[in-house]
matplotlib code that plots the C-alpha trace (Angstrom):
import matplotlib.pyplot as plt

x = [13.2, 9.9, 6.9, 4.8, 0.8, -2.3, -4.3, -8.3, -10.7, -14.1, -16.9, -19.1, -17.7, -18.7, -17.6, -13.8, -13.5, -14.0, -11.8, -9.2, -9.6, -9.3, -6.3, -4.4, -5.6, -3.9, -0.8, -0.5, 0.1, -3.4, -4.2, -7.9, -9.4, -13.3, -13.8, -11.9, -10.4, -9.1, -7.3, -5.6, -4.1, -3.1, -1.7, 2.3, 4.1, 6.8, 4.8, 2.0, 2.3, -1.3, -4.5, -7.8, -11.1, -14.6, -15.8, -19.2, -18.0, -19.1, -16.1, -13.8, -14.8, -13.0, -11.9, -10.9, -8.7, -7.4, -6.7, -5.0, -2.7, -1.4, -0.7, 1.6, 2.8, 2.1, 3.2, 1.0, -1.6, -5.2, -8.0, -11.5, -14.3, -17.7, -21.5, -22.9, -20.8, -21.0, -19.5, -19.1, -17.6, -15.2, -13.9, -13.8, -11.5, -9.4, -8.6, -8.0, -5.1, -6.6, -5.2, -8.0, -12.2, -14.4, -17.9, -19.3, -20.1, -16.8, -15.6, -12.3, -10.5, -11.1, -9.8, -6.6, -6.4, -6.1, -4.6, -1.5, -1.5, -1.7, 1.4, 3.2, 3.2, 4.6, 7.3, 8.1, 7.7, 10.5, 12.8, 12.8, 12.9, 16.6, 17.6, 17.6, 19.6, 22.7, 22.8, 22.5, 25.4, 22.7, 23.4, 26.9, 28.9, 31.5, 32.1, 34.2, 34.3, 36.6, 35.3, 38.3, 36.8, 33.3, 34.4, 36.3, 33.4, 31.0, 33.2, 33.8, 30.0, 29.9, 32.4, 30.4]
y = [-0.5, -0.4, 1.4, -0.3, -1.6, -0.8, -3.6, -2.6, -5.3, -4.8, -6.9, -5.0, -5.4, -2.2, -0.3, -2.6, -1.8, 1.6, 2.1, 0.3, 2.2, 5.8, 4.7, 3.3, 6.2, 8.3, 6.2, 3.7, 0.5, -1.7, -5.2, -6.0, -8.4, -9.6, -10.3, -10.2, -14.1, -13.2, -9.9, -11.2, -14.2, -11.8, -9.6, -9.0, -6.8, -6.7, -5.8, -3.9, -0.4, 0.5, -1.4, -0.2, -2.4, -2.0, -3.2, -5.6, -8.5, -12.1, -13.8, -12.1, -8.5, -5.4, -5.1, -8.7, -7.7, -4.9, -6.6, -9.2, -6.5, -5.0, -8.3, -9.3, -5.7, -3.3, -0.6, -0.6, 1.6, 0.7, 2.6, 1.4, 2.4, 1.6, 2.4, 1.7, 5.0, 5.0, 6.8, 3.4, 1.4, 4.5, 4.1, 0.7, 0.8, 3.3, 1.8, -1.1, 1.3, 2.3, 5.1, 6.8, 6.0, 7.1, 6.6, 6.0, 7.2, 9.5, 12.0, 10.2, 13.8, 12.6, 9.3, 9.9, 12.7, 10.1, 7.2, 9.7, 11.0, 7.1, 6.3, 9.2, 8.2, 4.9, 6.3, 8.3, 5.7, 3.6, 6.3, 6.8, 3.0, 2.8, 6.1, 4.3, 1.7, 3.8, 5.6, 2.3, 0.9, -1.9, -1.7, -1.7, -3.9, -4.9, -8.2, -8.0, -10.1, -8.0, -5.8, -3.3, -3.3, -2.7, 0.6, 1.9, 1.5, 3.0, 6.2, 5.9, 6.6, 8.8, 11.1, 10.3]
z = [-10.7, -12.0, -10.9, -8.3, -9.5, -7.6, -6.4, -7.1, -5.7, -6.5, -6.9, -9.2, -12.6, -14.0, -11.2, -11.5, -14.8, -14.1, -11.3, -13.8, -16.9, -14.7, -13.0, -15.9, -18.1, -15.0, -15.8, -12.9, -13.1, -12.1, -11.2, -10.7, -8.5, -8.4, -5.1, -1.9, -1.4, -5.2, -4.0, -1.3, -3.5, -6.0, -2.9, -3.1, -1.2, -3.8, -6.8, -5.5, -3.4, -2.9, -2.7, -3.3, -1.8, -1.7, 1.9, 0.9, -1.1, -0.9, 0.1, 1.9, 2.8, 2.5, 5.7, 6.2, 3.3, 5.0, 7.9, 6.1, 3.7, 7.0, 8.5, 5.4, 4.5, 7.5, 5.5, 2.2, 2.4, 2.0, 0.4, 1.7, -0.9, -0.2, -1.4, 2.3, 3.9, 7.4, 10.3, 12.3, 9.2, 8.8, 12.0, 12.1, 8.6, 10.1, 13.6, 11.2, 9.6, 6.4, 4.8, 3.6, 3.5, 0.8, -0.2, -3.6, -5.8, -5.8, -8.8, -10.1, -9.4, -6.0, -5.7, -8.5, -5.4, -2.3, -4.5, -5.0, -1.4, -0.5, -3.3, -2.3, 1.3, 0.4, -1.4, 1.9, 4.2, 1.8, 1.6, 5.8, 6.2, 3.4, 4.9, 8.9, 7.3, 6.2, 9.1, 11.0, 8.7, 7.5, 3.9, 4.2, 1.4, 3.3, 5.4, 8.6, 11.8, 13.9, 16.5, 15.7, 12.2, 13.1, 15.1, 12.2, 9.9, 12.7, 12.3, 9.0, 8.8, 11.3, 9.4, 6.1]

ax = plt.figure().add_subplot(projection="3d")
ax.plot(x, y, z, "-o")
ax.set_aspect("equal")
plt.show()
């Protein structure tokens, strides 16, 4: 299965192109977006594991977006970036369920740091999520109707 892209929405197209040429030079995957409404169009859940969004954007702000990405894909994290840092928008974006808040301008060190913290909690949470399903007997390839064949499988995986 291939690698996952990162969503970056950003409005400023220096900054976009930035934030795209150090990720992809870091080896991700990247789609760009140039404002908000664009993002969440672009926005799938099966293509992208992380999205990145400035907060002040004409259009459709950054944490309209968030909103919006959680609503669709509750578990995809969101990084909020933003040149207007402070403490109320923070804790606005995180009650909102961002994963992470940081203010620009930032050192790429830091956010390559936080966009593979956000990644590698994604991988995590999609590793818990299959793992519940075998031990539930979810994934399980075989069709039955039987209720005597449902209790043999259930201790089939039990003894598994």
């Amino acid at each position: 299965m291939p690698e996952k892209a990162i969503l970056f929405i950003e409005d400023d197209d220096a900054g976009r192109e930035l934030g795209l040429f150090n990720l992809r030079r870091a080896g991700h995957t990247v789609d760009g977006a140039r404002d908000g409404a664009e993002g969440l169009r672009l926005f799938d859940p099966e293509r992208h594991a992380l999205v990145v969004t400035d907060v002040r954007m004409p259009g459709a702000g950054g944490l309209e977006v968030l909103r919006e990405v959680k609503a669709r894909a509750p578990d995809t994290p969101v990084l909020v970036i933003t040149a207007y840092a402070d403490v109320d928008l923070a804790v606005a974006a995180m009650k909102a369920g961002a994963f992470d808040f940081i203010g620009k301008p930032f050192h790429r060190e830091h956010l390559l740091l936080v966009v593979d913290k956000a990644l590698e909690r994604g991988k995590l949470r999609e590793e818990l999520t299959q793992l519940r399903r075998q031990v539930a007997g979810v994934e399980r390839p075989i069709v039955h109707r039987a209720p005597a064949m449902a209790r043999a499988l259930e201790i089939a995986d039990r003894v598994a």
